[in-house]
C-alpha positions in Angstrom: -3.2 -11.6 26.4 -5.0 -9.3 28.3 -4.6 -6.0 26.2 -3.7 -5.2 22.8 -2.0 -1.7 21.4 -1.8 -0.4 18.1 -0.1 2.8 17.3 -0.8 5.4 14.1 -0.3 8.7 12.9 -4.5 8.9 13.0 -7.4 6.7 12.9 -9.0 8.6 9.7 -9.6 8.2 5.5 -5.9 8.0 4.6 -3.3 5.8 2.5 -0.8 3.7 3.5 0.4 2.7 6.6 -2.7 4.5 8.2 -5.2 2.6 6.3 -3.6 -0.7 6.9 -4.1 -0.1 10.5 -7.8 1.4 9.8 -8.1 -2.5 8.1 -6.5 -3.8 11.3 -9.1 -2.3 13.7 -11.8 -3.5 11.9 -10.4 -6.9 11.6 -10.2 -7.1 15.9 -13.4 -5.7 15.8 -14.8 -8.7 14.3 -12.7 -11.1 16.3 -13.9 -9.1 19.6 -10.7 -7.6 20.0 -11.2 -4.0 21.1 -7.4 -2.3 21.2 -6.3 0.6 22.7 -5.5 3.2 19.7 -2.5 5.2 20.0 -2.3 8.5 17.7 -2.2 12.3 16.8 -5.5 12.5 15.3 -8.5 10.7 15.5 -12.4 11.1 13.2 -14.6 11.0 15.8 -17.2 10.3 13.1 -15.9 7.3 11.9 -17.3 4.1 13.0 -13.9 2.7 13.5 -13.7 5.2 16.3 -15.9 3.3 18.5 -14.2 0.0 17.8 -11.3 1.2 19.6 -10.2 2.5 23.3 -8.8 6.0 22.2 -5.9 7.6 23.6 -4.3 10.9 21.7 -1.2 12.1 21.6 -1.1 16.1 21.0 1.8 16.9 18.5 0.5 19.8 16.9 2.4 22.6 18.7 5.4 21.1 17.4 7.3 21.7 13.9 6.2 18.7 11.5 10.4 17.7 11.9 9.8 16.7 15.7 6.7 15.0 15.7 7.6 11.6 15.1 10.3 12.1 18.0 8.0 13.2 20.5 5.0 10.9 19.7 8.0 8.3 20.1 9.1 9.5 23.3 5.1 10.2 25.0 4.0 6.8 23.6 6.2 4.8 25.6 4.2 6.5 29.2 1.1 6.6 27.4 1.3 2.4 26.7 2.2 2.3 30.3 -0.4 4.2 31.7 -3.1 1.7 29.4 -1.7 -0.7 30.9 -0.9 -2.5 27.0 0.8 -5.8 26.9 1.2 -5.9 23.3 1.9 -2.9 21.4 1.6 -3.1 17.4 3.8 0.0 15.7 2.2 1.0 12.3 4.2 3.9 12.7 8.0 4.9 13.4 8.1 4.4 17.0 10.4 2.6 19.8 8.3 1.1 22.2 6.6 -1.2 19.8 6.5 -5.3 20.5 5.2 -5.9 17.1 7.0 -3.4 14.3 5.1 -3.0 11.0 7.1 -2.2 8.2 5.6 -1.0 5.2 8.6 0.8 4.1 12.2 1.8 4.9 13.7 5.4 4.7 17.4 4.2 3.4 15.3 2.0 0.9 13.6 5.4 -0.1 16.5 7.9 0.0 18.5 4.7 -2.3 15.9 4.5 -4.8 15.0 7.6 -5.5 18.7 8.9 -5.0 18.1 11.7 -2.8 21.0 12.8 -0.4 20.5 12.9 3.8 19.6 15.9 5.2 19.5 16.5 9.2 15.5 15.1 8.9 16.3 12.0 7.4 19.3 10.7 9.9 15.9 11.6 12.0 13.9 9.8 11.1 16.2 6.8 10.0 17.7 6.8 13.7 14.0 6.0 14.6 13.6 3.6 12.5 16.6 2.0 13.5 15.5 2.1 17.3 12.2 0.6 16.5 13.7 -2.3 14.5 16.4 -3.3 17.3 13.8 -2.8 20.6 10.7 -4.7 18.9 10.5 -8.6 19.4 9.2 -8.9 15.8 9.7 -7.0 12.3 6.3 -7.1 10.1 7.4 -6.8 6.7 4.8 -6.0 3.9 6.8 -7.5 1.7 10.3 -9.9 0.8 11.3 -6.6 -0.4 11.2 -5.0 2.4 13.0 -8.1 4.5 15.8 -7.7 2.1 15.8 -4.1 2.7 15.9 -4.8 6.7 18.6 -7.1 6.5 20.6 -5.4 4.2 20.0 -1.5 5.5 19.3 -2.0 9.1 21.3 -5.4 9.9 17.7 -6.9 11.4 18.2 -10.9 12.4 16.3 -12.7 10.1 14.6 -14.6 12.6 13.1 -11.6 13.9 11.4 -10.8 10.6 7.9 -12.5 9.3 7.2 -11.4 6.0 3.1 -10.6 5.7 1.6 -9.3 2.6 -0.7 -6.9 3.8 -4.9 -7.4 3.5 -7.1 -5.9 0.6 -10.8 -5.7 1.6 -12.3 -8.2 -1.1 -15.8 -7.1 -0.7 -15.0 -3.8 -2.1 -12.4 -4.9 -4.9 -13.8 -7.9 -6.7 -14.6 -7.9 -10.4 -17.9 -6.5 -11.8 -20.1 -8.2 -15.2 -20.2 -7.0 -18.1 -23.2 -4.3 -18.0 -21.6 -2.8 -15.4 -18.3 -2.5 -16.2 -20.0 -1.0 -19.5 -21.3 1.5 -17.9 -18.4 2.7 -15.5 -16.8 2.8 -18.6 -19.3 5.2 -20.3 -19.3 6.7 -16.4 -15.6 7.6 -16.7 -15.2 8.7 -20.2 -14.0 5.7 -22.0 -14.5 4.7 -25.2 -15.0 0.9 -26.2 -12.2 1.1 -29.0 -9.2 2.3 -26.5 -7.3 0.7 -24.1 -7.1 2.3 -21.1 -4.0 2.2 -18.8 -5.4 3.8 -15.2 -2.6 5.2 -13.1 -3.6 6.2 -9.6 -1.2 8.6 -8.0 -1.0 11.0 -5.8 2.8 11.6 -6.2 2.8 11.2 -10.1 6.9 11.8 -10.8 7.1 9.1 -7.7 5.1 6.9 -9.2 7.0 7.4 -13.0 4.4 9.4 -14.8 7.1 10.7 -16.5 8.5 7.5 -17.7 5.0 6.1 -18.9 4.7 9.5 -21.1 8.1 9.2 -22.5 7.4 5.2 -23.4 4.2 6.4 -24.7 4.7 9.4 -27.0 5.6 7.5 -30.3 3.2 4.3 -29.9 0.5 4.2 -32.9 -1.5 2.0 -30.4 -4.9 3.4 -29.3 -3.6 3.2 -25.5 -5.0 6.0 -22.9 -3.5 7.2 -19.6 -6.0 7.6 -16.9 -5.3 9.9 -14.1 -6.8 9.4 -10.7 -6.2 11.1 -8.1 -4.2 14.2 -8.0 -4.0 16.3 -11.4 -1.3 15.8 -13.8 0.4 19.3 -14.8 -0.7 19.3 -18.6 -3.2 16.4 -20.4 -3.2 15.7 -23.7 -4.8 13.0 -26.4 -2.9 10.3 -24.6 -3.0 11.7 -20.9 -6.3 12.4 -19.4 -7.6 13.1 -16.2 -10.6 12.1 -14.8 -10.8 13.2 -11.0 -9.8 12.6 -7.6 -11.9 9.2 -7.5 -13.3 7.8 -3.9 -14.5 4.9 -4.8 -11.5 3.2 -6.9 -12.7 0.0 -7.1 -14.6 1.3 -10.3 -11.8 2.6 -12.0 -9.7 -0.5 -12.1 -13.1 -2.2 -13.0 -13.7 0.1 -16.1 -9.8 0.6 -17.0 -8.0 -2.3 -19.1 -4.5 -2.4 -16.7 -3.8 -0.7 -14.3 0.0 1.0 -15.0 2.7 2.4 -12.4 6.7 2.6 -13.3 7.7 3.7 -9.1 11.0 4.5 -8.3 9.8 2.9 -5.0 7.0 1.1 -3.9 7.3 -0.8 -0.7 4.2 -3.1 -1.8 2.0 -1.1 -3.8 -1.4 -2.2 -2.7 -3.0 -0.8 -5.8 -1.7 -3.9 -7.9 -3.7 -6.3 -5.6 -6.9 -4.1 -6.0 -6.5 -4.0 -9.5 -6.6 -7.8 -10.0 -8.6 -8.7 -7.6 -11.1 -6.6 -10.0 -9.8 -8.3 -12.6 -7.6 -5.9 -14.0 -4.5 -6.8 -14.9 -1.1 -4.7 -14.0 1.7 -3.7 -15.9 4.5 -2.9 -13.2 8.5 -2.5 -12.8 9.5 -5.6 -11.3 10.7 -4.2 -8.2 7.4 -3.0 -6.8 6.9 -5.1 -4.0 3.5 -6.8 -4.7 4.9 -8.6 -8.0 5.8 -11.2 -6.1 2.2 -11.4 -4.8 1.1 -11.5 -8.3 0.2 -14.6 -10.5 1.8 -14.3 -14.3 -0.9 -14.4 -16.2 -1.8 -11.1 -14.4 0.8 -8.9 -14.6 3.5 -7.2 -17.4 6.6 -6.7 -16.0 9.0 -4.7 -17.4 12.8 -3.5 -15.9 12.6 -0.2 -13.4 13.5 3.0 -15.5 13.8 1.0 -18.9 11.1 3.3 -21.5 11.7 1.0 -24.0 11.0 -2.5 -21.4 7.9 -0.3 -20.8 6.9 0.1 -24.1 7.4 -3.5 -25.1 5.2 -4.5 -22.3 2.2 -2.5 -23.2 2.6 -3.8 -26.3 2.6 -7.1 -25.2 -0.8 -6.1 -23.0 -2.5 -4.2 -26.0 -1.9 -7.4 -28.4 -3.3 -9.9 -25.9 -6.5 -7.4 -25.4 -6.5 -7.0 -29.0 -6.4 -10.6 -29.8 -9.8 -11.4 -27.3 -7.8 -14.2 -25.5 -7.6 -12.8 -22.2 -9.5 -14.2 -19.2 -12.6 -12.5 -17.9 -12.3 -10.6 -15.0 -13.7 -13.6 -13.2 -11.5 -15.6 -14.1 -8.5 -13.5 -14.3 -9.1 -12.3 -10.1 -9.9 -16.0 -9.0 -6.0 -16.8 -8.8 -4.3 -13.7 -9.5 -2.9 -13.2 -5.8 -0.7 -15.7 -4.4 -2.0 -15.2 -0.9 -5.1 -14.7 1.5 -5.4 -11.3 1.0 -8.2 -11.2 3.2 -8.2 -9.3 6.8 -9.2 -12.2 8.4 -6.0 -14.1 7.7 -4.4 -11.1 8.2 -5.4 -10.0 11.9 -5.4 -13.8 12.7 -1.4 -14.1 11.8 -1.4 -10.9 14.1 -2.9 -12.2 16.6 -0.6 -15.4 17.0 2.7 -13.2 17.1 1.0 -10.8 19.6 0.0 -13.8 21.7 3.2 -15.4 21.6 4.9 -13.0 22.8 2.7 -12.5 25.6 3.3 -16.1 26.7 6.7 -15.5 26.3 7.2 -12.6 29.1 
């Protein structure tokens, strides 16, 4: 193969689908792979930034609603003009060989039951365009095959389901001194159990729920809020910052807690136990699959009571002292190779045969 393409919103700090393909460029990196980088932004300041060959593509004089049409549309000349043989879509576009999919629209606008407006047959009609013109469908998860089978009628020998990768030098557990004093770092006493919940969309990511399940318990449970500001705190509800550096928080919390409406894979439960940390999650976020039992609570989506029974079931086993160190809770908690490595190599074996292919 004689050059590779990878297309983003922007090659900056970010979540999702834009820091999976941050991970993805630093992953070629260290294979020797330098790609050319398709998006609308780009941090010049970033040492990422001179991994990669850069090529732009100016939206901004365009209403937000249009952008992803037209990056769709220019991408396909400027792929040409790079002279890419591979292209690998991390975002909604039609020209990509290689379609990551870290998330549907239909699966979205279905779980959270939101109607269609003229924005969303948008951006779905992409969608749709990217599935049927790529060779292969990267999903992040098997629920997001079932979603591509069942919403966008995608042949199931066009899909390969690949958990995405977690940077394990970063989230890996800490000892006991430390975590001791993250926890005295973060506000947390030694006789409560603390429940982090990182959000930045918290009714998306079932704040609500966890409050309701909450607000009667007599256990000495705590909600940690990082990242964006909850609208009112309380006794059980606390916030404690927009945090960079994560890795600490799921180091110093207990579990780590989410109730999503939807959550393509939810990345946050593989950082939290490969620190150690175990999750208590609906079972339809998409990395419970990924997840060992004896590192996870599951309880039903939008069941209060199935989420009140399961931190109950989490605070007894804390309470008890039978739990696993972090050590030894992380050292088989994820039933994959979570590690970029594995990740850009399975990459790099569908981008080549399909270059042998043409």
């Amino acid at each position: 193969m004689k050059k590779l393409g990878l297309s983003s919103n922007a090659l900056q700090h970010s979540g999702g689908l834009e820091r999976y393909a941050m991970d993805l460029v630093r992953g070629l990196a260290a294979r020797g792979v330098e790609p050319a980088f398709f998006a609308r932004r780009f941090d010049a300041s970033l040492p990422e930034y001179g991994m990669v060959e850069p090529h732009r593509i100016n939206v901004a004089f365009l209403p937000g609603k249009l952008r992803d049409r037209w990056f769709s549309w220019r991408l396909r000349a400027a792929r040409r003009a790079a002279h890419v043989d591979v292209l690998i879509g991390c975002n909604r576009v039609d020209s990509s060989d290689v379609a990551i999919c870290g998330g549907t629209h239909l699966g979205f606008l279905r779980a959270t039951g939101r109607a269609q407006k003229r924005a969303d047959r948008w951006q779905i009609a992409l969608e749709r365009r990217q599935y049927e013109r790529s060779k292969i469908v990267v999903a992040h998860s098997q629920l997001m095959h079932d979603e591509l089978r069942e919403l966008y009628g995608v042949d199931d020998a066009k899909i390969r389901v690949l958990y995405p990768p977690v940077d394990g030098t970063r989230f890996a557990p800490t000892d006991a001194a430390t975590r001791a004093a993250l926890r005295h770092k973060y506000g947390f006493a030694a006789d409560e159990i603390v429940l982090l919940f990182p959000s930045s969309s918290h009714e998306r990511k079932g704040l609500p729920l966890i409050e309701a399940a909450l607000r009667d318990t007599a256990l000495p449970v705590v909600v940690a809020v990082a990242g964006r500001p909850p609208a009112r705190t309380s006794a059980r509800l606390r916030y404690i910052g927009y945090v960079k550096e994560l890795a600490e928080c799921y180091q110093a919390a207990d579990f780590t807690i989410l109730a999503s409406t939807y959550e393509p894979f939810g990345l946050v439960g593989i950082e939290s136990v490969m620190c150690g940390t175990p999750v208590i999650f609906p079972s339809t976020i998409g990395c419970c699959d990924a997840i060992a039992p004896h590192a996870k609570f599951v309880f039903a989506p939008d069941d209060a009571a199935g989420l009140h029974a399961a931190v109950e079931r989490a605070a007894r086993e804390h309470s008890a002292g039978t739990r696993r160190t972090p050590a030894e809770l992380a050292r088989d908690a994820v039933l994959y190779d979570p590690g970029v490595a594995a990740h850009v190599d399975a990459l790099l074996r569908l981008a080549g045969d399909l270059d042998s292919a043409r």
